[in-house]
N, C-alpha and C positions, 0 to 999 in steps of 0.2 A: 346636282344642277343648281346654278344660283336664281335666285327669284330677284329682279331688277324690276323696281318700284319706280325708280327715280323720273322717269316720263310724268306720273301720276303725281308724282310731289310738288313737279313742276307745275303743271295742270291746275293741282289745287292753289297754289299760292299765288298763281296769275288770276284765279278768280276770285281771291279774295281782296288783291292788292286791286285789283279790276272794280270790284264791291267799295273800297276806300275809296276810289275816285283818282288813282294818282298809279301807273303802273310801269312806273320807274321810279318810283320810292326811295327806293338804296343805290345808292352807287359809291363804287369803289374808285377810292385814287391810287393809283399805283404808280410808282416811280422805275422805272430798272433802267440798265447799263449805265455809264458813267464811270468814271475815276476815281474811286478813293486817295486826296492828298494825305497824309498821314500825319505832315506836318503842323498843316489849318486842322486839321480832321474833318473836312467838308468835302462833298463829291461833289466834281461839277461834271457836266455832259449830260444830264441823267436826261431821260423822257419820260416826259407824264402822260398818264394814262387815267382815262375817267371811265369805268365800265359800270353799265348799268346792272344792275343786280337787280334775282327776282327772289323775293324773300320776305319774312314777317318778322316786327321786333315787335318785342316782348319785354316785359320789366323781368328782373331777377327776382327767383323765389325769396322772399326776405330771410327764409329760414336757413340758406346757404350764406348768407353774409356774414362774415368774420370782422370785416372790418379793413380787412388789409387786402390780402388777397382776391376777397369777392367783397366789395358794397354794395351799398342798397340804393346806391343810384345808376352803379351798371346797368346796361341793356343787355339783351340776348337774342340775338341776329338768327334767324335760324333760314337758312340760304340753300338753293336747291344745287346740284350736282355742277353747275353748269363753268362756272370760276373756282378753282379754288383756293381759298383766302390763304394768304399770308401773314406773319404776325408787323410786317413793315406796311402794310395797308392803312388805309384810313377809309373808317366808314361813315358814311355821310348821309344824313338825314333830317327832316325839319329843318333844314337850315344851319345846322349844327355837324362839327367834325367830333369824330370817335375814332379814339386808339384803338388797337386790337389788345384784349390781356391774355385771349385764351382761343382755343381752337380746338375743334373735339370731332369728327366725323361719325355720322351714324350708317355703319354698314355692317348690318346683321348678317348679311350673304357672302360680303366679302365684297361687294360692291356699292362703294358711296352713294347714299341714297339721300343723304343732304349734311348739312355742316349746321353747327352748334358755335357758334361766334359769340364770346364775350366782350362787351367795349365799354370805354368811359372816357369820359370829357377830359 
């Protein structure tokens, strides 16, 4: 039998983003459908999409920084069940856009209990 947290993870991170004073915090742009020209290599048609995300960013542990792969100005999105991130995303916060570099899901049970989102400027 799997044990499903994720109501609870939700729960907690709406009261803490609730606590911050801002409980839309994060939000995702997302773009899909459209045409890829191949020629331009530019898609047009696409729709954008702005979804609100409930979730806590976090600095990166410094001791994971290599320098290339992970920096020490990365962020670490850690984002409940409810979207699931893609790496063509952009994460948006303080006023500021973030790429996605990394994506990691945490599901002990076999059921996504939240996401683990790396981003940088």
């Amino acid at each position: 039998m799997s044990l499903d947290l994720s109501a609870t993870v939700t729960d907690v991170m709406k009261y803490v983003m609730k606590s911050l004073g801002d409980e839309t915090y994060i939000t995702i742009k997302r773009k899909s459908g459209g045409v890829f020209d191949p020629i331009t290599g530019t898609t047009t048609g696409a729709i954008s999409e702005t979804l609100p995300a409930v979730g806590i960013v976090s600095k990166v542990d410094t001791k994971l920084a290599d320098g290339t792969r992970i920096k020490s100005t990365d962020k670490l999105l850690l984002l409940d069940n409810s979207i699931t991130p893609t790496y063509k995303d952009v994460m948006s916060f303080g006023g500021v856009d973030y790429s996605v570099t990394d994506i990691d899901s945490v599901n002990p049970s076999g059921i996504v209990q939240l996401w683990k989102v790396t981003v940088r400027v």
